[in-house]
C-alpha positions in Angstrom: 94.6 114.4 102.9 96.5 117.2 104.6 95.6 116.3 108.4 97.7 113.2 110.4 94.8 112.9 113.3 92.7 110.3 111.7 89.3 111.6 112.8 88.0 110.1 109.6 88.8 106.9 110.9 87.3 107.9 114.5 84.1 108.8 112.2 83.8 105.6 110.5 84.0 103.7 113.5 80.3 105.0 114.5 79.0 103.2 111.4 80.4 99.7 112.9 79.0 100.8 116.0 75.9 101.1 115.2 76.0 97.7 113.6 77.3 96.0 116.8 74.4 97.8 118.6 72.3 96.0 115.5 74.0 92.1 116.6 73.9 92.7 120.5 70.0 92.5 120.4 70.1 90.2 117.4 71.4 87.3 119.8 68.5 87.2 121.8 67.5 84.8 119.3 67.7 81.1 119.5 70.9 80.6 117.2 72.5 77.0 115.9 76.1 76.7 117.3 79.3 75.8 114.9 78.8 72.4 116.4 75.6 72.0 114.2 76.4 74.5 111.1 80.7 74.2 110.4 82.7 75.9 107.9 81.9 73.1 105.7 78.3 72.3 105.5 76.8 73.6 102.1 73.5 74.2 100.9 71.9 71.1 98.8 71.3 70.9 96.3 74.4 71.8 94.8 73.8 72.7 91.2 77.2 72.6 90.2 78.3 69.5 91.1 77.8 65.9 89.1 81.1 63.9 90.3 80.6 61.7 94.0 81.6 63.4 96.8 85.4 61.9 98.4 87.1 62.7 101.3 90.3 65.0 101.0 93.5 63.8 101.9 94.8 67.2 103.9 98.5 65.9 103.4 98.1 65.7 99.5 98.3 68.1 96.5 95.5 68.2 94.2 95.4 69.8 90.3 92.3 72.0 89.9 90.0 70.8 86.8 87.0 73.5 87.6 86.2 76.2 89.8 82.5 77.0 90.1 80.7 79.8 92.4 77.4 80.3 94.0 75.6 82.3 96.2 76.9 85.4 94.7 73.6 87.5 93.3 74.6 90.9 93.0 78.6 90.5 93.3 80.2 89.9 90.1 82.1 86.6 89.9 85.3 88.4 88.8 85.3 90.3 91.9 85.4 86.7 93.6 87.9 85.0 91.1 90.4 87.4 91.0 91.1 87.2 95.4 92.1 83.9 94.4 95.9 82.3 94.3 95.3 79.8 92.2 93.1 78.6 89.0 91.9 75.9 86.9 95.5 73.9 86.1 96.9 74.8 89.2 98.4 72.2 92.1 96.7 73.3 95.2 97.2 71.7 99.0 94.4 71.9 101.8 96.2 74.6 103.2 96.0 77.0 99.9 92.1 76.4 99.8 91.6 77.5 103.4 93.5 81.0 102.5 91.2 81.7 99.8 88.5 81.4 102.0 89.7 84.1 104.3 91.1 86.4 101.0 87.4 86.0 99.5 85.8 87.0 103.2 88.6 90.0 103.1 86.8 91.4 100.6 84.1 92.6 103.2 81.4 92.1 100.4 80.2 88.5 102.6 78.9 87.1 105.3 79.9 83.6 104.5 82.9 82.0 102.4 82.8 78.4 101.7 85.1 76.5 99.6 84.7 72.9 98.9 86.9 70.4 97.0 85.4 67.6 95.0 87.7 64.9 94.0 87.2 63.7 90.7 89.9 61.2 90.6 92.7 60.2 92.6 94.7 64.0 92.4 92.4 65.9 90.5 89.5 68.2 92.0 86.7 70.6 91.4 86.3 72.9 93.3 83.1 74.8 94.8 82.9 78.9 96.3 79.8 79.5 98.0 79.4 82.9 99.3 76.2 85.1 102.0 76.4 88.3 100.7 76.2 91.2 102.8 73.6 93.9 103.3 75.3 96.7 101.3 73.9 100.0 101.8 73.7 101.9 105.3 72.5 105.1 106.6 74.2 105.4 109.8 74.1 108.2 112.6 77.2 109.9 113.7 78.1 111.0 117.0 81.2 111.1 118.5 83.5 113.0 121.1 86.7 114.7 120.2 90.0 112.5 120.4 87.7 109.6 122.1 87.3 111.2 125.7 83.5 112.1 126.6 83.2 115.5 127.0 79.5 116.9 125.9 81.0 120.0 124.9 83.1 118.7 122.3 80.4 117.1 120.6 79.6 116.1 117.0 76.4 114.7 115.5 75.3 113.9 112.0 74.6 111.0 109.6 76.2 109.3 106.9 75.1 106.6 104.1 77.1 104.5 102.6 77.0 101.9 99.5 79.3 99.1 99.8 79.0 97.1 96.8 77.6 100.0 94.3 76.5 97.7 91.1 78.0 94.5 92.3 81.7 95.6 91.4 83.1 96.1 94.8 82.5 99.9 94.3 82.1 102.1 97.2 80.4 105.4 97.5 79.9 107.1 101.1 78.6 110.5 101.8 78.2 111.6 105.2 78.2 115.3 107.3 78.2 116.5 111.1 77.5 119.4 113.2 78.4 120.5 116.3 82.6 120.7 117.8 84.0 119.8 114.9 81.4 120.6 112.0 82.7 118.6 108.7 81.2 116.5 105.1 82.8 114.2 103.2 82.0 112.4 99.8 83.8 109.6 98.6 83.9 107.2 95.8 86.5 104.4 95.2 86.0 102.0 92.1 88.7 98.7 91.9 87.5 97.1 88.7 87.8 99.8 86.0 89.1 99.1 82.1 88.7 96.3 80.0 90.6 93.6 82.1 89.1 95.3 85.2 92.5 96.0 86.8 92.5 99.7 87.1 91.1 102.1 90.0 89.6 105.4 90.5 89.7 107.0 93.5 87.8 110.7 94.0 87.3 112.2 97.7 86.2 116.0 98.5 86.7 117.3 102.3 85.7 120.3 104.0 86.0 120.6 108.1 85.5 123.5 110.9 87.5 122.8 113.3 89.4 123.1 116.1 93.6 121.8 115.6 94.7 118.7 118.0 98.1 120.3 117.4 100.1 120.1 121.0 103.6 122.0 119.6 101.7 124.8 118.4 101.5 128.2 120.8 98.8 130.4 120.9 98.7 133.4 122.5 94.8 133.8 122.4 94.2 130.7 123.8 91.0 130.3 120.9 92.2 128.7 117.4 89.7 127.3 115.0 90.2 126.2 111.5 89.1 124.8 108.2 90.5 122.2 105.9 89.1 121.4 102.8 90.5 119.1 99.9 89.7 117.7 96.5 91.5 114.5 95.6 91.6 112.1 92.5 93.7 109.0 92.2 94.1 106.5 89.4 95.8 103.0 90.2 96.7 100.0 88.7 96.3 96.4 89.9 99.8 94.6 89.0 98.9 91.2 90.5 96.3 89.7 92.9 98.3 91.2 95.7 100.3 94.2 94.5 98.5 97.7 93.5 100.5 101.1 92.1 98.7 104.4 92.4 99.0 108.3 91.6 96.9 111.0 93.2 96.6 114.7 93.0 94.7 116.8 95.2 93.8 120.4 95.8 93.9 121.5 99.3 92.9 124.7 101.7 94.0 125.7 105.0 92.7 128.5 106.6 93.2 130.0 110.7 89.7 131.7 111.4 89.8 133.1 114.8 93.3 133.5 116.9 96.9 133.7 116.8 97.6 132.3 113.3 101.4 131.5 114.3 102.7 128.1 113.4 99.3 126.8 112.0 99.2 128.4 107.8 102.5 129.1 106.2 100.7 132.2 103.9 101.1 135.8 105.9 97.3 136.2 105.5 96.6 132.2 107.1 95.2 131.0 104.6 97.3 128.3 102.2 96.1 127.0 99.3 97.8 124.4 97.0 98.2 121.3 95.1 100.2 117.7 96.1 100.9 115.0 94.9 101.0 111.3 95.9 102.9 108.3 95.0 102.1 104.9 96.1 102.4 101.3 95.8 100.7 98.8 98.4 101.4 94.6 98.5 98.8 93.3 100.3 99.1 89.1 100.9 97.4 88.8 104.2 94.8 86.1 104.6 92.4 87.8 106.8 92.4 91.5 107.0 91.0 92.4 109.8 93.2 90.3 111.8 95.3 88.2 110.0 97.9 85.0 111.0 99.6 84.4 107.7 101.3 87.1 104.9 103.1 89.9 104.1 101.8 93.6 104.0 104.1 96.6 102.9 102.7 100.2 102.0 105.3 103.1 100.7 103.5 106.5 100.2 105.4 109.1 99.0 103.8 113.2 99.0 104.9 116.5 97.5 103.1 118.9 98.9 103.4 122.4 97.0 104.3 122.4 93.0 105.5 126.2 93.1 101.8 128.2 93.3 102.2 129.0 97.1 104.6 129.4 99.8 104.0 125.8 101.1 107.0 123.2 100.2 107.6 119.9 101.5 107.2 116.3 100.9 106.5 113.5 103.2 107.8 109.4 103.0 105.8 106.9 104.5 106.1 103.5 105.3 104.4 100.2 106.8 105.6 97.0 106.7 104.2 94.1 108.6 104.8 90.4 108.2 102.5 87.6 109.9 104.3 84.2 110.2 102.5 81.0 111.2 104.6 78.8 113.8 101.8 76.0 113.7 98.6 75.6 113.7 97.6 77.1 117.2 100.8 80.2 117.8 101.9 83.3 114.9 104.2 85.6 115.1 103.5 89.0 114.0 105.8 91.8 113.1 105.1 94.9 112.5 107.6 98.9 111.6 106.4 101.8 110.4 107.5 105.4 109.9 106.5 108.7 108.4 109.1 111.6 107.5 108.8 114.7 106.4 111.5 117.3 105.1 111.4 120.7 103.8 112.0 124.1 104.9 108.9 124.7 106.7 106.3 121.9 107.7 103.2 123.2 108.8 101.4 122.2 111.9 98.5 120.5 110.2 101.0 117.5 108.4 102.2 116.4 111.9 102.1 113.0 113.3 101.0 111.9 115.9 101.2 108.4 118.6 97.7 108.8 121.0 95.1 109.1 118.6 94.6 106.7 115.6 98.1 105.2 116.3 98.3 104.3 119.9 100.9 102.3 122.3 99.2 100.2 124.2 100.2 100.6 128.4 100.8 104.9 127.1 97.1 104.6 125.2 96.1 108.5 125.8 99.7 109.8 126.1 99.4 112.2 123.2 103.4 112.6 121.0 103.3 115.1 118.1 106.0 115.1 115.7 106.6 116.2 111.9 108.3 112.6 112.1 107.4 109.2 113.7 108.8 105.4 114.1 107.2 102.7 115.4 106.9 99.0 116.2 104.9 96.4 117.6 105.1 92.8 118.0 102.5 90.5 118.9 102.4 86.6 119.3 98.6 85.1 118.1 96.6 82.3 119.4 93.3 81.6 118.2 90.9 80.6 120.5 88.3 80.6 118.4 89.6 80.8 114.7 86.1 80.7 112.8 82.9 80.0 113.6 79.5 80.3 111.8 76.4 81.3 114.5 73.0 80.9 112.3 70.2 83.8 113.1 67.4 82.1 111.8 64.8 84.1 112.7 66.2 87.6 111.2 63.9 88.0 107.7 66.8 90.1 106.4 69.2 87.1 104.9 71.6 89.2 105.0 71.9 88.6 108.9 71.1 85.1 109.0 75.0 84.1 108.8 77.2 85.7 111.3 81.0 84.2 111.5 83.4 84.9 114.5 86.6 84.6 115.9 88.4 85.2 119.3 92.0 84.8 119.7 94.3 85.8 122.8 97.4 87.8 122.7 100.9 88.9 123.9 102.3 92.2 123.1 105.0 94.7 122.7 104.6 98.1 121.4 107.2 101.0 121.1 106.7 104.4 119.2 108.5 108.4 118.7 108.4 111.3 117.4 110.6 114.0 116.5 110.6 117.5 114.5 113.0 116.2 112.6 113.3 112.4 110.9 116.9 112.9 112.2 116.5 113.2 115.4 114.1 110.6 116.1 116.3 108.0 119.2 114.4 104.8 120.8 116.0 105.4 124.0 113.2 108.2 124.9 110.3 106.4 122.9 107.2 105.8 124.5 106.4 102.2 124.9 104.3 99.5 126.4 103.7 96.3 126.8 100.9 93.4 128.0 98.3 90.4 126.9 94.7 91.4 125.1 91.6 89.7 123.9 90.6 90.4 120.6 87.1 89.4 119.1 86.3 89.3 115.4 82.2 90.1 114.5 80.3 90.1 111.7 80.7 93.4 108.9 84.2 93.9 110.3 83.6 94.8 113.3 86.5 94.4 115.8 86.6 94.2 119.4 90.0 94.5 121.3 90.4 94.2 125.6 93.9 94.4 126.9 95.5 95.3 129.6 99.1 96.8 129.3 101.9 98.0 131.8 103.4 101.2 129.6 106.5 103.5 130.0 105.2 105.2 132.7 104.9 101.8 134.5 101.1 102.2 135.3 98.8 99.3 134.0 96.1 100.2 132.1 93.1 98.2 130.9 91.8 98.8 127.3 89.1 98.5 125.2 89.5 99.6 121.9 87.0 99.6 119.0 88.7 99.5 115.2 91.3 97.7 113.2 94.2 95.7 114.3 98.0 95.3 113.2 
């Protein structure tokens, strides 16, 4: 909670990596091509369905007179029902049906979405979810290199396990530990589908790392720094609407400086701070496809208090994201994308600062480290799918989990542009780092995400990149 370097994120990735290892030997098998298995081909028979099958007029709006799901054995159906835009009375248009495909595959709980109308009459229709559900629970080794350069001596090896779908209610547990440069544990446990109208969330997390600081602004006269962070952190939330969710959290959080010049790292004489925070936040979430998507609205506005009065620590820290992804037809979309993080106080410690060159990047400046206590940032991209979804069958994997494997390329132009300052105040475009260039990015199976680009930055060097992780 306390730290800005991401190396969470950096430690999930491993798990994804390990499954792409899992996929590269996997296609060594004969596989069916989308020509023979599309988007709409269903299993028969199809229990559900009585009424003769009709084509759909794409141009036309249909009312919905049932919605039935299959496929779904340890998912809830709630868990499905509730990503949807629309029920039973609704007037629905092709369109609307093909983004609640891609909201129900956001989910990450599936392999495979299918949604198929049935017209009944002339404008009415039933309509059909079939869902592949995932394999849900992973052990997973860990090993990874400090702030993504390899370097044996910085080291860290461990495993995790993880529990994606803990009794069918999209409820994720994940426990994992590491040894080596930076030593560190983590246990986690999210549930979305608490209360009576299961539209309430829990949220628990404990933290404790050994480790050394990425911190750039910090001086130490030593030359050797090595800390620990540790936290404890509960939220509850509330799900307003399908895409709009409130939250409050409170957390209990230890810094320490172990070996060194404790100067500019704690904010407690003996370097060691110890306190509580809390954290406001509200998240609108629209997108049709996560991962990457081409249509919707996302917005995220955090708002922290670090230090309630029992310690020397005192500050509080805004942050913002806003993004907007705007189809221009069916083959170009225009994505936009700010975001910022202040903080303000009398004293912010070095361990809240931001940073551009490790989880957030500008692409062309992509290992050009900037450390702030604040940040703005921008990017703009211009989407083209090449390949917008496409179902390769496995057939001869015994795990069914595996069989279905859906993909998508699409080619890219962007522009991105970032700063950082000590103070929100001072933070001016005119000397933010910034690049620029075109990119591949590939979409595979369990959320895995490939991106290739190459990029001419700031610096006016061109750079070719290949990035593992999540997109704008």
């Amino acid at each position: 909670m306390l730290m800005n370097n991401e190396n969470g994120q950096t430690r999930f990735s491993l798990f994804h990596f390990s499954l792409l290892i899992f996929f590269a030997a996997s296609f060594s098998f004969p596989v069916l091509t989308y020509a023979q298995i599309s988007d709409t081909t269903f299993p028969t028979p199809v229990s559900s369905f009585k009424s003769p099958r009709f084509d759909l007029d794409s141009t036309a709006a249909y009312v919905i007179e049932e919605i039935f799901i299959e496929g779904n054995k340890e998912t809830k159906s709630f868990i499905i029902q509730r990503e949807l835009p629309f029920k039973s009375g609704d007037t629905v248009t092709e369109k609307e049906i093909d983004y609640a495909r891609d909201r129900i595959y956001s989910t990450s709980l599936f392999t495979k979405v299918l949604i198929q109308p049935e017209v009944v009459t002339k404008n009415r229709i039933d309509i059909l979810i079939y869902v592949e559900e995932r394999w849900y629970i992973w052990p997973y080794p860990i090993l990874w290199f400090r702030d993504r350069v390899i370097n044996w001596k910085r080291l860290s090896a461990g495993c995790g396990i993880v529990d994606l779908n803990f009794r069918g209610m999209d409820e994720r547990f994940e426990g994992m530990f590491a040894l080596g440069y930076d030593p560190f544990g983590s246990i986690n446990y999210t549930s979305p589908s608490m209360g009576k109208d299961r539209d309430y969330l829990l949220s628990l997390e404990a933290n404790y790392s050994h480790g050394r600081s990425v911190g750039l602004l910090s001086t130490y006269s030593t030359g050797q720094f090595d800390d620990s962070f540790g936290d404890f952190y509960i939220a509850l939330g509330k799900r307003l609407d399908i895409y709009s969710i409130f939250s409050i959290g409170a957390a209990y959080n230890y810094v320490a400086r172990n070996i060194g010049d404790s100067n500019g790292v704690a904010l407690s004489p003996n370097g060691k701070d110890i306190f509580a925070s809390l954290h406001v936040e509200y998240d609108y979430d629209s997108r049709d496809l996560k991962d990457y998507a081409l249509r919707g609205t996302y917005f995220d506005l955090t708002l922290e208090k670090y230090g309630l009065g029992e310690s020397v620590v005192n500050f509080g820290r805004a942050s913002f994201d806003m993004r907007k992804y705007l189809p221009v037809s069916n083959f170009l979309s225009v994505v936009g994308r700010f975001h910022g993080s202040f903080a303000e106080g009398p004293d912010v410690p070095r361990y809240n600062n931001v940073f551009f060159g490790y989880y957030e990047r500008i692409r062309g400046m992509f290992n050009t480290v900037s450390e702030g206590e604040s940040m703005l940032g921008g990017n703009a991209e211009l989407r083209i799918p090449l390949i917008k979804q496409m179902y390769i069958e496995i057939p001869y994997i015994p795990l069914e989990q595996f069989v279905s494997n859906r993909i998508s390329l699409y080619w890219s132009f962007f522009g991105d542009i970032g700063e950082t300052s000590s103070k929100y105040i001072d933070l001016k475009w005119n000397r933010a780092l910034y690049g620029y260039g075109v990119g591949l990015t590939l979409l595979l199976p369990y959320d895995i995400t490939l991106q290739f680009d190459s990029a001419r930055g700031s610096d006016r060097h061109l750079e070719f990149i290949l990035d593992f992780g999540e997109a704008i």
